[in-house]
C-alpha positions as CSV (number, residue, x, y, z in Angstrom):
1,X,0.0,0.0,0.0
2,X,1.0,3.3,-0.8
3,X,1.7,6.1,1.1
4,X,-0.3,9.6,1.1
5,X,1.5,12.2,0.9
6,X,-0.1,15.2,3.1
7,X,-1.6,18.4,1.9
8,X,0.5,21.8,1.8
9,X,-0.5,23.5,4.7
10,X,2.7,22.0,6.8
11,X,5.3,22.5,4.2
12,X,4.3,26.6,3.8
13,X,4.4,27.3,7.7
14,X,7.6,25.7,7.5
15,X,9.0,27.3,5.0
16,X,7.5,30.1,6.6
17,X,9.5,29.2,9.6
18,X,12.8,28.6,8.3
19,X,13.1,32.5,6.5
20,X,12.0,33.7,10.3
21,X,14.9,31.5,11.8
22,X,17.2,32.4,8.7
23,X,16.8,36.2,9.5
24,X,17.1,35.5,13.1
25,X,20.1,34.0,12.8
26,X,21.2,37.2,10.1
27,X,20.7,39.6,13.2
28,X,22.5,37.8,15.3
29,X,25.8,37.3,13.4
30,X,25.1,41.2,12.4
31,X,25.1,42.4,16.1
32,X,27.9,40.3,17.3
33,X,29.7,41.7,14.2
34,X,28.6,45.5,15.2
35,X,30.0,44.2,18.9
36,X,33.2,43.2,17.7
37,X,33.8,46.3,15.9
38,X,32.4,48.4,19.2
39,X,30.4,50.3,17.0
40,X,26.2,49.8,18.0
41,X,25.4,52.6,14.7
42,X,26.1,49.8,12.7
43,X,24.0,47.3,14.0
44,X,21.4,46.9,11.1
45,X,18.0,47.1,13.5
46,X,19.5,50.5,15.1
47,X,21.0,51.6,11.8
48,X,18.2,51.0,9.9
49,X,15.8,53.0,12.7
50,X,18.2,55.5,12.8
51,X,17.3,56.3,8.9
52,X,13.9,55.8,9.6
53,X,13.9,58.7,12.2
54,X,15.4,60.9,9.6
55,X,12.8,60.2,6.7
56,X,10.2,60.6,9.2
57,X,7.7,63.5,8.0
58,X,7.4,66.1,11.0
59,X,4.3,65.6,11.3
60,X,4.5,61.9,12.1
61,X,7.6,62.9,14.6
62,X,5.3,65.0,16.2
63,X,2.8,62.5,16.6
64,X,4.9,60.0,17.9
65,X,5.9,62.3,20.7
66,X,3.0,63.8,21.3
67,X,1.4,60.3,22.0
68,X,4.5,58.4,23.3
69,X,6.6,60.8,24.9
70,X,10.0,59.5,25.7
71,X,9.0,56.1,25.1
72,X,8.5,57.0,20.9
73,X,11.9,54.7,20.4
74,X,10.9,52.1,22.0
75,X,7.6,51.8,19.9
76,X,9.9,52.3,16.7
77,X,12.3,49.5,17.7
78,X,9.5,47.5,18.5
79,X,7.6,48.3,15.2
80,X,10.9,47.7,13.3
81,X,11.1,44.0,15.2
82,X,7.3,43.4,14.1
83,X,7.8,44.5,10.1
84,X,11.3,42.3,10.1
85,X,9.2,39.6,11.1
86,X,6.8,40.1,8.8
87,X,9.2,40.3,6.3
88,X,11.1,37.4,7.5
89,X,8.1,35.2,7.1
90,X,7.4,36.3,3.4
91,X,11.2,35.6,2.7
92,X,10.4,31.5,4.1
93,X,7.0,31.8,2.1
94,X,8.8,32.6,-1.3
95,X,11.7,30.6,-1.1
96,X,9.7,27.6,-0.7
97,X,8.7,28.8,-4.9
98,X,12.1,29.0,-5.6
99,X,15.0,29.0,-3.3
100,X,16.6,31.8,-5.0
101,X,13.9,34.6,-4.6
102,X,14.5,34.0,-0.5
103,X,17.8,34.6,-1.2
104,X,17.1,37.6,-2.7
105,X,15.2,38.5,-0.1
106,X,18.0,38.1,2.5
107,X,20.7,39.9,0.3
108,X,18.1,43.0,-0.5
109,X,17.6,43.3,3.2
110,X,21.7,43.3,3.6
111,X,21.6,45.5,1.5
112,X,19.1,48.6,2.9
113,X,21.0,47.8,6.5
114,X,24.6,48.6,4.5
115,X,23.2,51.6,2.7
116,X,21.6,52.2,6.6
117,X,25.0,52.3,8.1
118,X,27.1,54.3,6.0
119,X,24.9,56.7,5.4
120,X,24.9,57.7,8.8
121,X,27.0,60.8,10.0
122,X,29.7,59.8,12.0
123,X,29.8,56.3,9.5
124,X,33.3,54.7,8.1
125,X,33.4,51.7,5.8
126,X,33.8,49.0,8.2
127,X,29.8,50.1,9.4
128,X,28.8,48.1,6.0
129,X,30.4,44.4,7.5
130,X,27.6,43.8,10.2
131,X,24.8,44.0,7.8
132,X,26.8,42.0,4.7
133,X,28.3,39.1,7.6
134,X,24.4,39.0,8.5
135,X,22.7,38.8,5.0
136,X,25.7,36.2,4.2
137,X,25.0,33.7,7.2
138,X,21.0,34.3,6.6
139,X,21.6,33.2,3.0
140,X,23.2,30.1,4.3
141,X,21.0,29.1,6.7
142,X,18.1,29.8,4.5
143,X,19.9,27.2,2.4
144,X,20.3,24.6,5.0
145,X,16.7,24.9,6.1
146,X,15.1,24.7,2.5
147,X,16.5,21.8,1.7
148,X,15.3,19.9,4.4
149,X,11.5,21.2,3.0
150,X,12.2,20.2,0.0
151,X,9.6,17.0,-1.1
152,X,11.4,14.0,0.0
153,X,10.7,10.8,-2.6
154,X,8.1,8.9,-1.6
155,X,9.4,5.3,-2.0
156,X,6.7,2.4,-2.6
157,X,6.6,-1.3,-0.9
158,X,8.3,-3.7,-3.0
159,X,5.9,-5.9,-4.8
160,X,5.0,-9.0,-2.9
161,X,6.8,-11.8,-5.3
162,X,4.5,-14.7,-6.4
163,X,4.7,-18.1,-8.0
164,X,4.4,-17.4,-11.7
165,X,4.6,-20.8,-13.4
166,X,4.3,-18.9,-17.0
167,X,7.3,-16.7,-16.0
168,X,9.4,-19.2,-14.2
169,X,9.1,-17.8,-10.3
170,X,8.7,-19.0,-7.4
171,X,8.3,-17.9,-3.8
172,X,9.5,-19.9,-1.0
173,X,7.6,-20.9,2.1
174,X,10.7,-19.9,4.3
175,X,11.1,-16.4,3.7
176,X,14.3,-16.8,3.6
177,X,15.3,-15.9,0.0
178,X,13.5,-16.0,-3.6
179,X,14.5,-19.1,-5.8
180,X,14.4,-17.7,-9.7
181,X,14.4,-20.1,-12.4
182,X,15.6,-19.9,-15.9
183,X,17.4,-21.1,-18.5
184,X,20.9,-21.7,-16.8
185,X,18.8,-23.1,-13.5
186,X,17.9,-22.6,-10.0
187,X,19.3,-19.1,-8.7
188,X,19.0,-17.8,-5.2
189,X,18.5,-13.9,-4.7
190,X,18.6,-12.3,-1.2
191,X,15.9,-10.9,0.6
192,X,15.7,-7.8,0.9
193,X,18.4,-7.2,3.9
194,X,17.7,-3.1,4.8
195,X,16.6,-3.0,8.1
196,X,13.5,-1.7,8.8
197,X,14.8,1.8,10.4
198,X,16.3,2.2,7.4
199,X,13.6,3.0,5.1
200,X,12.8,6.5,4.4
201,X,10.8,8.1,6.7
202,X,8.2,10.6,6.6
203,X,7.6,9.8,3.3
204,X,3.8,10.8,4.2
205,X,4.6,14.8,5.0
206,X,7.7,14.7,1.8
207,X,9.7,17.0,4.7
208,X,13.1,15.7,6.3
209,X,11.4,16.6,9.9
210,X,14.4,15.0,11.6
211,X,16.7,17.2,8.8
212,X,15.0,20.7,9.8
213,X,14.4,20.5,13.5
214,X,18.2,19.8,13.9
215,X,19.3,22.7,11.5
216,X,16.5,25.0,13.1
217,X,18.3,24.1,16.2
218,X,21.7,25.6,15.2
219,X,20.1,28.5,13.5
220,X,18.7,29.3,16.6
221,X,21.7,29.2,18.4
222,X,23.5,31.1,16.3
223,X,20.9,33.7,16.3
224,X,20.9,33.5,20.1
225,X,24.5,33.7,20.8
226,X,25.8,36.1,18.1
227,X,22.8,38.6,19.4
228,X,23.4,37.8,23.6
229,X,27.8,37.9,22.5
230,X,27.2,41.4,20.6
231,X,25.1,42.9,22.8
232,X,28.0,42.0,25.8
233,X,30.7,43.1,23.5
234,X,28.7,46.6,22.8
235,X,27.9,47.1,26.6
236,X,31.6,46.9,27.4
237,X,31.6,50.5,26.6
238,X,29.2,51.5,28.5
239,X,30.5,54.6,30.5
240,X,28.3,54.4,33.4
241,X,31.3,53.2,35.9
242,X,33.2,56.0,34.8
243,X,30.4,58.2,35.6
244,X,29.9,57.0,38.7
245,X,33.4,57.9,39.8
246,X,34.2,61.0,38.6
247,X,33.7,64.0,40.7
248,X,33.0,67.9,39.6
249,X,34.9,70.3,40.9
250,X,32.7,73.3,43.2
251,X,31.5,76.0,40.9
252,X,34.0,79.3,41.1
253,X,29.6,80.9,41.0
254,X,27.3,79.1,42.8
255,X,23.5,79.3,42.0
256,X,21.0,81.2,43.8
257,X,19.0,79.7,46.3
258,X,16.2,78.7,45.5
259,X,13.3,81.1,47.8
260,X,11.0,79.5,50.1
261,X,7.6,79.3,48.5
262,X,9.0,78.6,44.6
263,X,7.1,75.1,45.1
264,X,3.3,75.1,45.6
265,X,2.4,72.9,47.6
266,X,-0.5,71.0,45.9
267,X,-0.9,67.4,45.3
268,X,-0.5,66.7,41.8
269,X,1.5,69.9,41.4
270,X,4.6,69.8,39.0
271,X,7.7,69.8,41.2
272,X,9.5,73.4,40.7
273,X,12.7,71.3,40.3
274,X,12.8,68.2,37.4
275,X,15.0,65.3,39.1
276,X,17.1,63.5,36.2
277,X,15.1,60.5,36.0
278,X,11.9,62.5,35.4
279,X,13.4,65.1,32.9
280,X,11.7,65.1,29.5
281,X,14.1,63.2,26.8
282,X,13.7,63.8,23.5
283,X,16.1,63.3,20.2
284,X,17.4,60.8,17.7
285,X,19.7,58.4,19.6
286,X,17.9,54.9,19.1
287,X,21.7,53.9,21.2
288,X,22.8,56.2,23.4
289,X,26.9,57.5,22.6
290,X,28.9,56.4,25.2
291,X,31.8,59.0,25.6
292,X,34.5,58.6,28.1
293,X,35.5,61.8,29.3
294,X,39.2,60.9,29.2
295,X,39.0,60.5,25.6
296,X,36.6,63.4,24.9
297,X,37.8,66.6,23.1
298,X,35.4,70.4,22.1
299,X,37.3,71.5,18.7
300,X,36.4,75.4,18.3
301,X,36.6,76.0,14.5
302,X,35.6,77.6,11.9
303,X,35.7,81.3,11.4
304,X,37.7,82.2,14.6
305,X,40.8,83.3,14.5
306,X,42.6,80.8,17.2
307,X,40.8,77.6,16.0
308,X,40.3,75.8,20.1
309,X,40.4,72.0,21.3
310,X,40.0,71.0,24.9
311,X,40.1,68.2,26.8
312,X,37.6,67.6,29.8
313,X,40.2,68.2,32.3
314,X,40.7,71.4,30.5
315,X,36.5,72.4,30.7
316,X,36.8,71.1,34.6
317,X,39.9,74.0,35.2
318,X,37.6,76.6,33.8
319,X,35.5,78.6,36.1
320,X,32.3,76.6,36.5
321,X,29.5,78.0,37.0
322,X,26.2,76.9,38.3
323,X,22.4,77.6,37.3
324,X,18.8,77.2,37.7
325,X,17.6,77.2,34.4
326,X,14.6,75.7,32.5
327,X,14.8,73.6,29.0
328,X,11.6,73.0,26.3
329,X,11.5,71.4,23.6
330,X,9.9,72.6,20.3
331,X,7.7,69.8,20.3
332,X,6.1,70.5,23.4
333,X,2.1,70.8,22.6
334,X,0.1,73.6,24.5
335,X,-0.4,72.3,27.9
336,X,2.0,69.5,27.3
337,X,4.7,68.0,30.0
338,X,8.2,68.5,27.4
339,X,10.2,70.9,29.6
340,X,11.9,70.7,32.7
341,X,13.5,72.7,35.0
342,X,17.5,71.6,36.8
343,X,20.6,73.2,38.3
344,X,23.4,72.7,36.0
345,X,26.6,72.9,36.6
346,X,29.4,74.0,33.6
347,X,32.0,76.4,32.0
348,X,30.5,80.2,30.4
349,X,30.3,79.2,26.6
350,X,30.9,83.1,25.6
351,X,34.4,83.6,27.0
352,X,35.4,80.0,25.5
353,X,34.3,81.7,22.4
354,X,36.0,85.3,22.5
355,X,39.6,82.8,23.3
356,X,38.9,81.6,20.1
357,X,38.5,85.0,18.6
358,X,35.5,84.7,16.5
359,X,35.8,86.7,12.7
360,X,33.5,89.3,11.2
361,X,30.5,88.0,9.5
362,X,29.9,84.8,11.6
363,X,26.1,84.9,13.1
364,X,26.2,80.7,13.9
365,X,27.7,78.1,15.9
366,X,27.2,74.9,14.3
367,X,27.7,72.3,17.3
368,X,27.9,68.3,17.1
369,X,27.5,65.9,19.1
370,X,29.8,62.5,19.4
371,X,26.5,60.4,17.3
372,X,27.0,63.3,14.2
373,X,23.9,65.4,15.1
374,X,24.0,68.9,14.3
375,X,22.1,71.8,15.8
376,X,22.1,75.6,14.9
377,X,22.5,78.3,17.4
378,X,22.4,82.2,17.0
379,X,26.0,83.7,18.4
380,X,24.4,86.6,19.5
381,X,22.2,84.6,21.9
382,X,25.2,83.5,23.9
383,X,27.1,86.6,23.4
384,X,24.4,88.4,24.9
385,X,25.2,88.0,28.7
386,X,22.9,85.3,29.3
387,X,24.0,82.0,30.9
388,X,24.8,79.7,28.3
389,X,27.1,76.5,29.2
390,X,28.7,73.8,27.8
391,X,27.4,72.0,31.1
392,X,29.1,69.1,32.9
393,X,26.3,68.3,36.1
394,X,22.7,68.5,36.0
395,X,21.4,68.6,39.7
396,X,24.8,68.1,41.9
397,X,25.5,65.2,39.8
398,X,27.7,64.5,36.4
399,X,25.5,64.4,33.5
400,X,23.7,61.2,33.6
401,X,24.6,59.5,30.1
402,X,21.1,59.5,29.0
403,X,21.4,63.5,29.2
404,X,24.8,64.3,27.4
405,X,27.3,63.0,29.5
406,X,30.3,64.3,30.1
407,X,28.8,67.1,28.3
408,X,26.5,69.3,26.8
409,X,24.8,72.6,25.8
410,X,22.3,74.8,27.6
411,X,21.6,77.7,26.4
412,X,19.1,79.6,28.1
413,X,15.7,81.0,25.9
414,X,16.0,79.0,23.2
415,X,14.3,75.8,21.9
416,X,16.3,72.7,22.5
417,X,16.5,71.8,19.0
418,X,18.9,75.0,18.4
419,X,20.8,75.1,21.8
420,X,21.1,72.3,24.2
421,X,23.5,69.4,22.0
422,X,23.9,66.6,23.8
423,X,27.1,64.8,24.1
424,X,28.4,67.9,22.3
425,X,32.6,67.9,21.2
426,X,32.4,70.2,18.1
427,X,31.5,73.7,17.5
428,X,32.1,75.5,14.4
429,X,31.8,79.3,14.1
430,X,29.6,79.6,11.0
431,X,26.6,81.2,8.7
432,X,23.4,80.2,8.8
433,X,23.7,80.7,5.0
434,X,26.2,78.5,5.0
435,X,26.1,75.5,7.4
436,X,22.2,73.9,8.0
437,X,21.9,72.1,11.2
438,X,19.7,68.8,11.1
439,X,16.3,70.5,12.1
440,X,17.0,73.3,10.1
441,X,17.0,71.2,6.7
442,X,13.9,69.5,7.6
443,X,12.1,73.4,8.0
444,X,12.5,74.2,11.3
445,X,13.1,78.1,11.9
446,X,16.8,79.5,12.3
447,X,15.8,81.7,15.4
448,X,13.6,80.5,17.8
449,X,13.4,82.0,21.0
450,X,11.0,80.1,23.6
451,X,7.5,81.2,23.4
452,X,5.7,83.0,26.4
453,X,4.0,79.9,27.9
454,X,1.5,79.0,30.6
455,X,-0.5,75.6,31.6
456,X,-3.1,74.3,34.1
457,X,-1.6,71.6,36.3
458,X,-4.0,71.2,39.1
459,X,-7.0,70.4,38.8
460,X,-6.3,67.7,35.7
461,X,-8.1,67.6,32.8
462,X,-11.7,66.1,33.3
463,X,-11.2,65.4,37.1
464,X,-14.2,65.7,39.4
465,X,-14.0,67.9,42.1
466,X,-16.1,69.0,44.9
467,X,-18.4,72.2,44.8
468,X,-17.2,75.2,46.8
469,X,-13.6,76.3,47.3
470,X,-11.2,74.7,44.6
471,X,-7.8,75.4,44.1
472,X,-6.2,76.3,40.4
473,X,-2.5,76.1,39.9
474,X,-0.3,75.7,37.2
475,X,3.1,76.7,35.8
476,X,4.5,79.0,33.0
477,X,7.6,80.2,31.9
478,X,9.5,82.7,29.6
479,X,13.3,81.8,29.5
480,X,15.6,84.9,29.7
481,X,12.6,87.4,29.8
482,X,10.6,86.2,33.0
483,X,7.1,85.8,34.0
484,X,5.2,89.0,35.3
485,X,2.0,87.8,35.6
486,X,-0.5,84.8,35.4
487,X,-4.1,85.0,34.4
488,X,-7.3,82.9,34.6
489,X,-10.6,81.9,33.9
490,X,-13.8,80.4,34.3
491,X,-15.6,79.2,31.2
492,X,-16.2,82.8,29.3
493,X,-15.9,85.1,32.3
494,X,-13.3,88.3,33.9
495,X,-9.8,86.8,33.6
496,X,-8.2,86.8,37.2
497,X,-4.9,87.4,38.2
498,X,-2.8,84.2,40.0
499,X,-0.7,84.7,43.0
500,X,3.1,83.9,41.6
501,X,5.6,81.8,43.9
502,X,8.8,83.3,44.0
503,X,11.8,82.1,41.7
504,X,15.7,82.3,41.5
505,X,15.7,84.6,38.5
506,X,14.6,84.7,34.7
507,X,15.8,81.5,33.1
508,X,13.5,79.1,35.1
509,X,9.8,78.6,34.9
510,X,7.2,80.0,37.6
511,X,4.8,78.6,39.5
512,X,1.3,80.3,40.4
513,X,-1.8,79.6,42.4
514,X,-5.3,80.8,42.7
515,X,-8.8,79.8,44.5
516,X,-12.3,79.4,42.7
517,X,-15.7,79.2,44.1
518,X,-16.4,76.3,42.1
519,X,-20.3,75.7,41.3
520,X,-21.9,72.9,40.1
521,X,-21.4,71.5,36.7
522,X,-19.3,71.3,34.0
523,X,-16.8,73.8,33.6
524,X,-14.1,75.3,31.5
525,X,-10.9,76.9,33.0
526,X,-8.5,78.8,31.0
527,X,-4.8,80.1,31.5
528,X,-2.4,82.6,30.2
529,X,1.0,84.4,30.5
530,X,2.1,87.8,30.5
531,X,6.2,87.7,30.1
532,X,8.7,90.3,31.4
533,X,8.6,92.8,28.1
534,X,5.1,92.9,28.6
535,X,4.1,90.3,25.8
536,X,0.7,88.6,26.4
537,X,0.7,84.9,25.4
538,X,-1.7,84.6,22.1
539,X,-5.1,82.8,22.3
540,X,-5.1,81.3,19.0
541,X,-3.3,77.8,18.7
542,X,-0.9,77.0,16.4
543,X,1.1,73.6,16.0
544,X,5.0,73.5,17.1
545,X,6.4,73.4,13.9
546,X,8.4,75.0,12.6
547,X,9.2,77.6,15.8
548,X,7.2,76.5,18.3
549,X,3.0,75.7,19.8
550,X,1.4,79.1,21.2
551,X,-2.4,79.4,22.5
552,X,-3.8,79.4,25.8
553,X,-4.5,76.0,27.8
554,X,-7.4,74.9,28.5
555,X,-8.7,72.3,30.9
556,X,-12.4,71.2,31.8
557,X,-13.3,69.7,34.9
558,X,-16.8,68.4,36.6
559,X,-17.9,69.9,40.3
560,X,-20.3,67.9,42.0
C-alpha cells in the first residue's frame, strides 16, 4: 500500500518558519559583528531605525511624541522588530517557490541595513560588515533549512513476489530468499536485507522533519548567541562606571538659592525642580553614545581666529558656574509636560568663544555631538550675557549619560533643538547661510526664541472635584525674559490674576496659584501668561512646527 502524501499547509508554515529563523540568525551574526567592531550605529535594526527617524515626516515625529513621549523609540524598535518579522516570514514563504527569490530576499535586506550604516554621519566603511556578515549567514542558513522542505521521494513497498509458473518464479515458504528459475537453472536472490529503520521516513509529509528540527536548532543558536555575544561586546563600553566615579569640581559661581515658596504645595502639582530620572528626553539616539571623558575633546573652529580643542580636564579647570535654568523642547504641545527645570553645573560658553576670537560676519555656531547630530544656534544669543554653558552636572551630579554625559549645551531661551546638544565635542563658528543644522533642513526656523508659555496643572483635565472652594494652579515660563504675571478663567468670564511663587531669577519657569468658588457642573478653565517685556501669550493655537506651539491651555473639569 501506498503512502499519502499530506496536503501543503505543513510545508508553507515551514518554509515560513525557516526564513524567520534564517533572518534570526542574520541579526544575530550582524550584532555580534557591530559588537566586535564596538560600533552599535552599525547594528542593522539600530542603523536602519536611525534612517527611519530621519525620513520621518514632521508631522508623524510630532505624533509620535505627542502620544508616546519618551517612550517613541521604544515603539519604533519594537515596530521595526514586528515588520522584520513580517518580512522574515514572506522571505520562508517565497523561497519555498524557488529558493533563489528568498535569497534575494535576504541579500536586498543586507543591502538597505549597508546603505543604513554608511549613510549615517559619524559612518566609516567597516559600518557596512555587520549587515553584509548578516545577510551572508541568513543566506546560508536559509539554504540549510530549505533543503530539508524540500519534497522528500516517496518510495513504494516492494511488490510481494508470487509463484508465476508462465514466467518461471517461485516464492519460497521460508522467507528466507527467492529461488528464480531460468534457462541456466535454479538461482538464489537475497531478501531484501535493509533493516526496517532504514527506510525513508516521513515519506507521508515529503519534509526531512528529523533534517529541519536539527538545522532550526543551530540557527537558533547562532541567532541567540551572536545577538546575547554582541550585545555583551557593545555594553563593554558603556561609560556608566566612569560616571559614577568621577567627581565635579565646586562652581568658582554658585547658584541662587532657591526662595521659600518657589514650590506650591498642591498634590498633583509639578515639582519646581525636574530630578534627572523624570526630565523630559527627547532626540534621535535609538543607542545612546557612550563617551568617556578621558578620551573626549570640544574643537572650536571655523571662522575664529585661534581655531580651540580642549580636553575635559581642560573644561573642569575653567570657572564653572552653576544655574537654575529651565529647558523646552519645540515639540512641546500647548499644555504639554516636554520641559523641565534643573541646576546645571558647567564652563560660560561666551568667554570659550571670545579665546577663540571669532571673525566678522559669523552669526552661527554649528555644534555636534559624538553620534553626528547637528544643531544651529544664534551667536548673539550666547554673546548676549545670558547664561549659556557647555554644562558638565545636571542637579549636583555628572551628567547622567542618557542627558549628554560628560557634556552638553544649555543655552538659556531658546528651543532645544537650536541650543542644548547633547554629548556635544564640536563647534564650528559659521553662517546660517552657509552651514544647515539637522532640524534646520527638515524646515525648522533658524531663530527660535522660547515662546511665552502657561499651563493648568492642578486640577487635571476632566477630574471631578467637589463644589465650593477649589484650588487652580499651574506653571509657566519665559526663558531669559521672565514671567510677570498669570491669568485665569472660568468658562467665558473676567480673567483673574494668580498669585506667583517666587523664583531664583529669569531662566526658570514659575509657578502660580489661585482659589475658585467652584459651582456645580461642568466647567471650563483657562490660563495665560504675561512675560517680562510685557508680551501677552496669544489665544489662538498654532502647531509646534516650525518655531514652536502658542495658545492658551485649557482644561475642563466636573464639580459635583
Amino acid at each position: 500500500m501506498t503512502g499519502k502524501r499530506a496536503t501543503g499547509p505543513l510545508r508553507w508554515i515551514t518554509a515560513a518558519l525557516c526564513g524567520l529563523l534564517a533572518a534570526a540568525a542574520a541579526m544575530g551574526v550582524a550584532e555580534l559583528a557591530a559588537g566586535l567592531l564596538g560600533r552599535a550605529s552599525s547594528s542593522p535594526l539600530f542603523a536602519v531605525g536611525a534612517a527611519f527617524i530621519d525620513l520621518t515626516p514632521v508631522w508623524l515625529k510630532d505624533f509620535a511624541i505627542r502620544h508616546f513621549g519618551s517612550n517613541d523609540k521604544t515603539v519604533l524598535l519594537i515596530g521595526l522588530g514586528a515588520g522584520i518579522t513580517v518580512a522574515a516570514l514572506v522571505i520562508g514563504l517565497v523561497s519555498k517557490l524557488r529558493l533563489v527569490f528568498g535569497l534575494i530576499g535576504l541579500a536586498a535586506f543586507g543591502t538597505v541595513g549597508v546603505v543604513a550604516a554608511l549613510t549615517r554621519p559619524v559612518a566609516e566603511p567597516v559600518d557596512a560588515l555587520p549587515s553584509a556578515v548578516g545577510a551572508l549567514v541568513g543566506m546560508a542558513a536559509l539554504t540549510l533549512l530549505a533543503r530539508g522542505v524540500r519534497p522528500s521521494p516517496i518510495t513504494p513497498p516492494e511488490p510481494a513476489v508470487t509463484h508465476q509458473a508462465a514466467q518461471g518464479t517461485a516464492t519460497p515458504a521460508d522467507g528466507g530468499a527467492t529461488e528464480v528459475l531460468d534457462s541456466d537453472g535454479p538461482q538464489h536472490r537475497p531478501k531484501d536485507s535493509r533493516p526496517k529503520d532504514s527506510r525513508p521516513k516521513d515519506t507521508g509529509t515529503g519534509i526531512d522533519r528529523r533534517r529541519v528540527l536539527l538545522t532550526g536548532a543551530g540557527v537558533i543558536g547562532v541567532a541567540a548567541a551572536g545577538g546575547v555575544s554582541g550585545r555583551v561586546l557593545l555594553h563593554s563600553g558603556d561609560v556608566s562606571s566612569v560616571r559614577a566615579k568621577l567627581r565635579l569640581p565646586q562652581p568658582a559661581s554658585p547658584a541662587r538659592p532657591v526662595p521659600p515658596g518657589a514650590q506650591v504645595r498642591l498634590p498633583g502639582m509639578t515639582p519646581f525642580r525636574t530630578s534627572n530620572r523624570d526630565f523630559y528626553r527627547v532626540d534621535t539616539a535609538l543607542t545612546l553614545p557612550q563617551v568617556d571623558p578621558r578620551d573626549w575633546t570640544l574643537r572650536i573652529h571655523g571662522m575664529v581666529a585661534r581655531p580651540v580643542e580642549m580636553t575635559f580636564d581642560d573644561l573642569l579647570r575653567e570657572a564653572l558656574i552653576e544655574r537654575d535654568i529651565t529647558l523646552s523642547c519645540v515639540s512641546n504641545q500647548v499644555g504639554g509636560d516636554l520641559a523641565g527645570n534643573a541646576r546645571w553645573l558647567g564652563a560660560p560658553l561666551a568667554p570659550l568663544l571670545r579665546r577663540a576670537g571669532i571673525r566678522t560676519g559669523a552669526d552661527q555656531i554649528l555644534s555636534r555631538s559624538s553620534d553626528g547630530m547637528t544643531l544651529s544656534t544664534p551667536i548673539e544669543t550666547i554673546l548676549d550675557g545670558r547664561d549659556a554653558l557647555i554644562a558638565v552636572g545636571m542637579n549636583g551630579e555628572p551628567l547622567p549619560i542618557v542627558h549628554g554625559f560628560p557634556a552638553r549645551m544649555v543655552v538659556p531661551g531658546l528651543y532645544g533643538y537650536v541650543s542644548a546638544t547633547k554629548w556635544v565635542v564640536d563647534l564650528k563658528v559659521t553662517r546660517f547661510a552657509t552651514d544647515h543644522a539637522y532640524w534646520t533642513k527638515r524646515g525648522y526656523a533658524d531663530q527660535a526664541p522660547i515662546k511665552t508659555f502657561s499651563r493648568i496643572d492642578v486640577p487635571k483635565p476632566l477630574a471631578n472635584v467637589k463644589a465650593g472652594r477649589v484650588a487652580v494652579a499651574g506653571t509657566a515660563w519665559a526663558q531669559h525674559r521672565g514671567v510677570d504675571a498669570v491669568e485665569w478663567q472660568v468658562d467665558d468670564g473676567p480673567w483673574r490674576q494668580a498669585r506667583l511663587a517666587p523664583v531664583p531669577g529669569l531662566d526658570t519657569w514659575r509657578q502660580w496659584i489661585s482659589e475658585w468658588d467652584a459651582a456645580p457642573g461642568s466647567h471650563t478653565l483657562r490660563c495665560r501668561a504675561t512675560d517680562g517685556t510685557g508680551r501677552t501669550q496669544p489665544d489662538h493655537r498654532t502647531p509646534p512646527f516650525p518655531d514652536g506651539a502658542t495658545g492658551w491651555h485649557s482644561v475642563v473639569v466636573t464639580v459635583t
